[in-house]
PLY file of the C-alpha trace (Angstrom):
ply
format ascii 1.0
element vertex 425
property float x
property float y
property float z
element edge 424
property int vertex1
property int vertex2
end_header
42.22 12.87 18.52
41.76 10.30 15.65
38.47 11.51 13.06
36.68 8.10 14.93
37.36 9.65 18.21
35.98 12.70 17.43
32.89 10.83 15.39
32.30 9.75 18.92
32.92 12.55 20.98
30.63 14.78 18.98
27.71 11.98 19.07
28.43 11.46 22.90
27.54 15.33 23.18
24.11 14.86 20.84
22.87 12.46 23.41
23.93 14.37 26.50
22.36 17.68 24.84
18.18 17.70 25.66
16.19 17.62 22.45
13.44 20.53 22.67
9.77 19.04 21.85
7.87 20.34 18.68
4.16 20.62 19.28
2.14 21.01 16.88
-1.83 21.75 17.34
-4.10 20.90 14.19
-8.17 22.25 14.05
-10.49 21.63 11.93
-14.20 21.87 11.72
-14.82 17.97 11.79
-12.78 15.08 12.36
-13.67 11.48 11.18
-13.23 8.79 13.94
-12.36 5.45 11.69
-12.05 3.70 14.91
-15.59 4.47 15.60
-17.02 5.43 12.99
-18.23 8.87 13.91
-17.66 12.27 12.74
-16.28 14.50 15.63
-17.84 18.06 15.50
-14.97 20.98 16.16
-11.68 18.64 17.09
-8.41 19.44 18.24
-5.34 17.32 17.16
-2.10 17.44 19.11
1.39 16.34 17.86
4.40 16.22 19.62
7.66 15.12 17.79
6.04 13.72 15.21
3.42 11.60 16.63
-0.17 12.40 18.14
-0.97 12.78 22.03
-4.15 14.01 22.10
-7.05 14.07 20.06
-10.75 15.03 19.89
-13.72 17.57 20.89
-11.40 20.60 21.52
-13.36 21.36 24.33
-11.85 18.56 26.28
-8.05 19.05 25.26
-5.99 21.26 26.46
-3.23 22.56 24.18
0.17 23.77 25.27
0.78 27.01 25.35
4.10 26.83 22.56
2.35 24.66 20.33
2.35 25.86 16.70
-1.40 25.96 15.41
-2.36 24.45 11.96
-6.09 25.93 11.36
-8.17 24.06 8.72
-11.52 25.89 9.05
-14.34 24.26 7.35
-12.69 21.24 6.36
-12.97 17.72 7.85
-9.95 16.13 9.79
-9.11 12.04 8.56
-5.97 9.98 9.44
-3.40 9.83 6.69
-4.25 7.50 3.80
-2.64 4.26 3.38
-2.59 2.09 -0.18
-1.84 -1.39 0.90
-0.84 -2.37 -3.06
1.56 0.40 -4.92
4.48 -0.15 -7.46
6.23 3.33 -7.06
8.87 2.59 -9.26
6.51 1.72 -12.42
5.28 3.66 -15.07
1.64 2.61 -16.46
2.53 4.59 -19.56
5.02 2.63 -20.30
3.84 -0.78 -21.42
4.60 -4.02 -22.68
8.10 -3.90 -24.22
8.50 -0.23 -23.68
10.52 -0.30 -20.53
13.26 -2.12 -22.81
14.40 1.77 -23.64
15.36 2.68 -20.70
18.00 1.94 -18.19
17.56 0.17 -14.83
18.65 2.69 -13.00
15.54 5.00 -14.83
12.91 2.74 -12.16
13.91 4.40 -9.27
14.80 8.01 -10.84
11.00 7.72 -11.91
10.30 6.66 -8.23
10.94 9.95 -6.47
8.34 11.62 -8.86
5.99 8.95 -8.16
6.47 9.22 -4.06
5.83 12.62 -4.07
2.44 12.39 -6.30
1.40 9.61 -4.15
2.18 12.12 -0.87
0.38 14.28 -2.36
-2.49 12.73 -2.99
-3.21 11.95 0.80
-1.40 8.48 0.89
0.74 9.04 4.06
1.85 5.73 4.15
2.35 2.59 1.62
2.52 -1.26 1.13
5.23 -1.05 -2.14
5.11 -4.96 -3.03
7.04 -5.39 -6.08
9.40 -3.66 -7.71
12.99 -4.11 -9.89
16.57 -3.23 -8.26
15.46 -2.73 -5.03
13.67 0.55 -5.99
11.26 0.42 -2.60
14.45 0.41 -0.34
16.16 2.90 -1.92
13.06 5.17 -2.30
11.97 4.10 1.56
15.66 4.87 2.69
15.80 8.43 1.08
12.39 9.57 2.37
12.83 8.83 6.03
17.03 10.13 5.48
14.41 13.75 4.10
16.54 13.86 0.72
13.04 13.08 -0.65
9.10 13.70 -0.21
6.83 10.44 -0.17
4.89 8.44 1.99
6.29 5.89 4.50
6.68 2.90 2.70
6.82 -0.77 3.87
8.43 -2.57 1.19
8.67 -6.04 -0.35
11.54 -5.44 -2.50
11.21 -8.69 -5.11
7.87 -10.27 -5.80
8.13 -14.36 -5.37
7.33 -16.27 -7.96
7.92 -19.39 -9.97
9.71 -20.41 -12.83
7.87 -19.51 -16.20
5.19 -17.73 -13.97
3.53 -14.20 -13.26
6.53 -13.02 -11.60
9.15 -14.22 -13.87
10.23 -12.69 -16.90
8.03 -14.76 -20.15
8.37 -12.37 -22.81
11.71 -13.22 -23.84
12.54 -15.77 -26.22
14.59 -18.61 -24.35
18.05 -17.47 -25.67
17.90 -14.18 -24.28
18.53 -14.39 -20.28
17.08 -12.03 -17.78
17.32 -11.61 -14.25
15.21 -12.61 -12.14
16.14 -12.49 -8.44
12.44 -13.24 -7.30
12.29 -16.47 -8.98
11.92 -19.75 -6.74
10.72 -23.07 -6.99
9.99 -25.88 -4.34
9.68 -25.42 -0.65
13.11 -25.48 0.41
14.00 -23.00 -1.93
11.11 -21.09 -1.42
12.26 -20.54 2.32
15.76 -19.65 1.30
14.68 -17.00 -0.82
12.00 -15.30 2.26
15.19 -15.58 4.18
17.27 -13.32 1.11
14.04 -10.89 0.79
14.12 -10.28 4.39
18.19 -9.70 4.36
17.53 -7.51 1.60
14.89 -5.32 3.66
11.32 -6.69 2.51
9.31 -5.94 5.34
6.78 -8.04 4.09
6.79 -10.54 1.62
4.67 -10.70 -1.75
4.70 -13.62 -4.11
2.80 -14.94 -6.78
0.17 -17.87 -6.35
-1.54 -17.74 -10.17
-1.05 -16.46 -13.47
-1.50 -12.42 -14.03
-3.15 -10.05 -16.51
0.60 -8.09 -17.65
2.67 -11.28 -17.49
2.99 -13.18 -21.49
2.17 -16.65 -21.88
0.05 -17.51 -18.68
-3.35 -17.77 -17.46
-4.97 -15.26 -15.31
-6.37 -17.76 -12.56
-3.89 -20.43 -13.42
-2.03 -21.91 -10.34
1.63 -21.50 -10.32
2.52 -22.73 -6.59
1.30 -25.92 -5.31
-0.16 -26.66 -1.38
3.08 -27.82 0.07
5.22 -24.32 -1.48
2.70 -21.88 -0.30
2.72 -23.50 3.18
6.21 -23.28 3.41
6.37 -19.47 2.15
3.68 -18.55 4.64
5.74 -20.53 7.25
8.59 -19.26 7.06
7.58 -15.76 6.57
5.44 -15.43 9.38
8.75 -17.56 11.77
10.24 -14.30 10.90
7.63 -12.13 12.17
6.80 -10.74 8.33
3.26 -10.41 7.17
2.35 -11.96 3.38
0.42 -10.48 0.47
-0.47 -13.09 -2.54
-1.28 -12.25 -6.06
-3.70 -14.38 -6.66
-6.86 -14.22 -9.35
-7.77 -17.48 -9.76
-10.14 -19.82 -7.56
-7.28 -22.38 -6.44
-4.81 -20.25 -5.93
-6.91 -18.22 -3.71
-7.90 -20.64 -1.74
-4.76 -22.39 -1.53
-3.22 -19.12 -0.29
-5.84 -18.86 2.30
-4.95 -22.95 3.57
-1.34 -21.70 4.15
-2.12 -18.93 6.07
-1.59 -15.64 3.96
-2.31 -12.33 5.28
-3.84 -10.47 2.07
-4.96 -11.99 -0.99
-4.34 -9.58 -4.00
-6.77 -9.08 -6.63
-9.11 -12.18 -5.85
-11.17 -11.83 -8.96
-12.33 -15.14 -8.91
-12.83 -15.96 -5.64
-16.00 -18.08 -4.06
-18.10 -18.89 -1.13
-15.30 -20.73 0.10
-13.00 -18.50 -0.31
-15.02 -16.18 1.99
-15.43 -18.46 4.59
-11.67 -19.04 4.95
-10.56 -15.69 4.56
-13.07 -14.84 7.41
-12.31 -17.55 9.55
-8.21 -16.98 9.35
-8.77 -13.37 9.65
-7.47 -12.81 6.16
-7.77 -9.52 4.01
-8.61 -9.28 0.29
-6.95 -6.30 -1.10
-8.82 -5.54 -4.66
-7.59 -3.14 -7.08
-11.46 -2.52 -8.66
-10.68 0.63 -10.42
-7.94 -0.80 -12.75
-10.35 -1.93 -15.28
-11.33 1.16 -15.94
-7.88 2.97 -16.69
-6.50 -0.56 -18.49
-8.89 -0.99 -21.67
-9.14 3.05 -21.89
-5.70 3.43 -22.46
-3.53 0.17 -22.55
-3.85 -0.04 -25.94
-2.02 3.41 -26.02
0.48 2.40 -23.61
1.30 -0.63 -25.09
0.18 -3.05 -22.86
0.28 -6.33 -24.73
-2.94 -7.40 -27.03
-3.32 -10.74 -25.20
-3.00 -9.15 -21.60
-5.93 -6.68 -23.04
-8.11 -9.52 -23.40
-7.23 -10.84 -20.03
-8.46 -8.18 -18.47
-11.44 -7.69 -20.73
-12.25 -11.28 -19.40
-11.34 -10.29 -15.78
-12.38 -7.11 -14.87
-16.17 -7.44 -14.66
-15.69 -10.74 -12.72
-13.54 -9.16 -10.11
-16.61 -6.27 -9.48
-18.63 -8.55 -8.74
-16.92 -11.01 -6.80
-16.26 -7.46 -4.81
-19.57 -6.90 -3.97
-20.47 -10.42 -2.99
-17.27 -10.61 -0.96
-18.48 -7.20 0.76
-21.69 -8.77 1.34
-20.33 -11.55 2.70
-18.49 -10.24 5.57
-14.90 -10.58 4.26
-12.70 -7.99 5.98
-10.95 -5.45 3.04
-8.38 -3.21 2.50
-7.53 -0.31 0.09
-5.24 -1.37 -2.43
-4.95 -0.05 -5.95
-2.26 -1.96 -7.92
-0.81 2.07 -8.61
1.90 1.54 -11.06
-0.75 -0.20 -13.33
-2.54 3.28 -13.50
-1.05 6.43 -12.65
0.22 7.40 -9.73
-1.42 10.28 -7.64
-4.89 9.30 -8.55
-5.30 6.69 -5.95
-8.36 8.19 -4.83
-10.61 7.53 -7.53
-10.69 3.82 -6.14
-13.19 4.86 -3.57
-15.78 5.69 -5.84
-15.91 2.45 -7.42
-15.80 0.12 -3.81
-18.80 2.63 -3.53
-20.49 1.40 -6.51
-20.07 -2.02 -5.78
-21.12 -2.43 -2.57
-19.30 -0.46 -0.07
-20.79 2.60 2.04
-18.32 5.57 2.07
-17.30 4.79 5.40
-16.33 1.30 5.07
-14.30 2.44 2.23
-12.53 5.03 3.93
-11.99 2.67 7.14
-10.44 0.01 4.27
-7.55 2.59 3.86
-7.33 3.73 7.27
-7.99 1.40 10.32
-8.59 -1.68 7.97
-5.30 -1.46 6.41
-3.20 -0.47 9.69
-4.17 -3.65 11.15
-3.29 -5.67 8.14
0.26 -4.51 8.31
0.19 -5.24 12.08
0.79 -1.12 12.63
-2.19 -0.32 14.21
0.14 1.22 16.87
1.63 3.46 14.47
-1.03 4.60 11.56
-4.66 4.24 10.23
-6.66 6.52 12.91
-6.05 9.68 14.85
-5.08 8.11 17.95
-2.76 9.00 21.15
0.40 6.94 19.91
-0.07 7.20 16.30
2.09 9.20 13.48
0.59 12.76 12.90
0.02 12.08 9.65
-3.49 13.81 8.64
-5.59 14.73 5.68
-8.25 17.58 5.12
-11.15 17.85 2.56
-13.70 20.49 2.31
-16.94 18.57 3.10
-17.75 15.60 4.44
-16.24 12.16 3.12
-18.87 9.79 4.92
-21.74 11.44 2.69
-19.17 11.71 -0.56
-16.24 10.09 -1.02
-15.23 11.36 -4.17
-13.76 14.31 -1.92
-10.82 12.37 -2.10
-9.91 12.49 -4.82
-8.59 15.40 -4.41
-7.30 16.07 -1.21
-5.90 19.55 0.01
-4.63 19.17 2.94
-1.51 16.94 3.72
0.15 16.48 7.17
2.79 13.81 8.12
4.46 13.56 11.14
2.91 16.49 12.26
4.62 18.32 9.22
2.86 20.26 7.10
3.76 18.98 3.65
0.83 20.00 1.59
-1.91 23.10 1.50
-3.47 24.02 -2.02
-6.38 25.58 0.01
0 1
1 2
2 3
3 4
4 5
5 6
6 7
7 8
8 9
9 10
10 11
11 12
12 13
13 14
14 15
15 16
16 17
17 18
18 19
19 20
20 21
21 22
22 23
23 24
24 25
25 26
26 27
27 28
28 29
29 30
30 31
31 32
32 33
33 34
34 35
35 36
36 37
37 38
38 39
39 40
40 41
41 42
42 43
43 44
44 45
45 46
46 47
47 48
48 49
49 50
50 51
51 52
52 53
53 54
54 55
55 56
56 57
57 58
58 59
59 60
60 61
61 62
62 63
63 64
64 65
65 66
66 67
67 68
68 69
69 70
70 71
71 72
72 73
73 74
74 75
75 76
76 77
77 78
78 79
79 80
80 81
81 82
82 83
83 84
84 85
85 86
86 87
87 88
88 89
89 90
90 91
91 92
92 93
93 94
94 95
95 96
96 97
97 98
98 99
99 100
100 101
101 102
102 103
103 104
104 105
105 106
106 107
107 108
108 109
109 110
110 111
111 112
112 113
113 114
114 115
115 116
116 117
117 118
118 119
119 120
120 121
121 122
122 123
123 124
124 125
125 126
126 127
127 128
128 129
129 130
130 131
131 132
132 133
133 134
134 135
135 136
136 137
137 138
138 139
139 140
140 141
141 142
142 143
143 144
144 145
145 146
146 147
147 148
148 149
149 150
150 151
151 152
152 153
153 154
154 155
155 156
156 157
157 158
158 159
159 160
160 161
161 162
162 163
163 164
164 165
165 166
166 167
167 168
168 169
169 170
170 171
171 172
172 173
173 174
174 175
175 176
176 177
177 178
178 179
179 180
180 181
181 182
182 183
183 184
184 185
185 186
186 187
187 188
188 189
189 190
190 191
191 192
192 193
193 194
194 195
195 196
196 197
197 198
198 199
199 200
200 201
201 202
202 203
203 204
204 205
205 206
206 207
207 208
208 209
209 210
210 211
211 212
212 213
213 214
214 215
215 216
216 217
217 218
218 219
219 220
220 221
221 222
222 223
223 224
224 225
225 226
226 227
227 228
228 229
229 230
230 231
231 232
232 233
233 234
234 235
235 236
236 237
237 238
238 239
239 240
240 241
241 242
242 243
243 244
244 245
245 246
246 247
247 248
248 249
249 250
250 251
251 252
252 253
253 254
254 255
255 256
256 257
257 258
258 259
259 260
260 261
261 262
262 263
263 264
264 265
265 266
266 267
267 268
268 269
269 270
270 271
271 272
272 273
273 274
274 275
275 276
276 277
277 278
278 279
279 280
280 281
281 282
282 283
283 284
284 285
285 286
286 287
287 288
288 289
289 290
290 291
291 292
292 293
293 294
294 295
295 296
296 297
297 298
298 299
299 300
300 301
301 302
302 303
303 304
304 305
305 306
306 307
307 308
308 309
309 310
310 311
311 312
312 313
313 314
314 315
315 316
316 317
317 318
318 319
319 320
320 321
321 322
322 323
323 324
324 325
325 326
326 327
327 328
328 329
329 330
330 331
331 332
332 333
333 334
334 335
335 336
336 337
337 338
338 339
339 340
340 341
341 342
342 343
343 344
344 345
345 346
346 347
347 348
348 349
349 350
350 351
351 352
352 353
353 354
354 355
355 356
356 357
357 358
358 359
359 360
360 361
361 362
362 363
363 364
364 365
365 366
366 367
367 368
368 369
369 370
370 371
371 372
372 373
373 374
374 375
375 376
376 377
377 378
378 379
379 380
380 381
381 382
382 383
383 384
384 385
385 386
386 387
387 388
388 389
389 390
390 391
391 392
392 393
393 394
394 395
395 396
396 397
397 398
398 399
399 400
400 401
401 402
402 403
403 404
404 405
405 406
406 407
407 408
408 409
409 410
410 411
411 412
412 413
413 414
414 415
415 416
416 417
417 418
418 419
419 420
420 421
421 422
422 423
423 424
């Protein structure tokens, strides 16, 4: 018998053997309902093979007899975290021109750490949109393969952008070329290079629609992709059934975005009355990273960050607080995202705070990383609540989140899949 012949002899007998179902019964003193937004006195979770069958008042849910019990007394039960705007692979200590020291290769090493921290942290699950060398599908591959620990991650790989703009590499002098495999410019080309991204395993697509705060030599709210590019990006993303974030800080490009048809808007610092109205009337997300501000002038300095991208974001940040809260007033729908990467990794949490200050209640923060952001990836089959159907992937805090939210920013208690991967109880 050849090795091939034997390859598929041996999986011929995996399939014909029956596969024994783990089940796996979590308890807790309270449970928080995202979908409703109600705290569930004394609940029962049950998780079979990895994803949840049954959940709620344990009085009404029976629980097999060889289930393995997971007992969180006193604490309070939520569904796993999700950050809809990470950059595992990135370092915020290591600024500006920094990263020139190391190899490319040293991106994803650093990525493993990262995963794990983010884990950690509560963040079961991930919206990676940008990063070098294909760090997200590498990481992404090696975590569900169980070589590594992290979150499940739906990656973007390359971040679109064009020529001489927030996604293209402008701190070089012209004589020195760089590579830049994101980079595209008109619509035809813009479609060809969706069409690459998706080949290469983006699950969704990011790109770029103004200027940035880290990039040299461009405006923060600048446009850098007219009408006609976007709607062809958007197009052809959502032909191929992918979902589209856009970095976007600047009035035009925020509304431009929202014309074409993008899912998330990124950032949307500067963003207006009419902004709200279309992002509520196409059923589009603003994702706003309102901690950043913080962690950026405290220590960019430190870490290098370029003087002039200091002074964007000292010009910026404020603005983008309060176009949070007015957006919040407003009615526009919002998800958790953090722009991790920018500050470190593992502290996500301390972003709920702050959508606290400025206008959110603790529970429509937590439902903006839960529920919120499952149905923004189109997952809402998969995570975001603990739901019949949906991964068993579970956090625990000691107290309740819906009267203080800082509770997670720490978070003890870490269950994905139905797998116990953190207790520091």
């Amino acid at each position: 018998m050849t090795g091939f012949n034997r390859l598929l002899a041996g999986a011929a007998l995996l399939l014909a053997t029956p596969v024994l179902a783990e089940t796996v019964a979590v308890s807790a003193a309270r449970m928080v309902d995202v979908i409703d937004g109600r705290v569930i006195i004394d609940p029962i979770v049950v998780i079979t093979n990895g994803r949840i069958t049954a959940a709620g008042p344990a009085s009404g849910i029976t629980v097999p007899a060889d289930a393995r019990r997971i007992a969180l007394p006193g604490m309070t039960l939520l569904p796993g975290l999700i950050d809809m705007h990470v950059h595992l692979s990135s370092d915020p200590t290591i600024g500006g021109y920094r990263g020139l020291e190391y190899a490319r290769s040293f991106s994803t090493a650093i990525g493993v750490t990262f995963a794990k921290r983010t884990l950690d942290a509560g963040f079961t699950t991930v919206r990676n949109v940008g990063s070098s060398n294909l760090d997200d599908i590498g990481l992404k591959q090696a975590i569900e393969a169980g070589y590594i620990a992290g979150p499940r991650i739906v990656p973007a790989t390359y971040s679109i952008g064009a020529t001489g703009g927030h996604c293209d590499a402008t701190e070089f002098q012209p004589e020195i070329k760089v590579e830049t495999p994101g980079i595209a410019d008109g619509p035809e080309a813009i479609r060809l290079k969706v069409r690459q991204l998706r080949k290469w395993g983006a699950e969704v697509i990011k790109f770029c629609g103004t200027g940035g705060v880290f990039s040299k030599t461009t405006t923060v709210g600048g446009q850098q992709y007219s009408q006609a590019e976007m709607d062809a990006l958007v197009a052809e993303a959502h032909m191929l059934g992918m979902k589209v974030a856009v970095h976007a800080h600047g009035t035009a490009g925020i509304n431009t975005a929202l014309r074409a048809g993008a899912d998330t808007i990124e950032h949307a610092s500067l963003a207006d009355d009419e902004s709200f109205a279309l992002a509520k009337k196409n059923g589009a997300w603003f994702s706003m990273d309102v901690y950043d501000d913080d962690y950026i002038l405290a220590e960019g300095e430190k870490n290098g960050v370029f003087a002039e991208s200091l002074e964007k974001e000292r010009q910026i940040g404020r603005k983008q607080r309060e176009t949070f809260k007015r957006s919040v007033a407003a009615g526009v729908k919002h998800v958790f995202g953090t722009d991790a990467g920018v500050y470190p990794h593992g502290t996500n949490g301390l972003q709920f705070a702050k959508m606290v200050e400025w206008g959110m209640t603790p529970l429509q923060a937590i439902r903006a990383a839960t529920v919120n952001a499952g149905e923004a990836l189109g997952r809402s089959d998969d995570v975001g609540a603990i739901a019949p159907g949906r991964f068993g992937d579970l956090i625990a805090v000691v107290g309740d989140p819906t009267v203080d939210v800082r509770l997670l920013e720490s978070v003890p208690v870490v269950i994905k899949g139905g797998v116990l991967v953190k207790d520091a109880r």
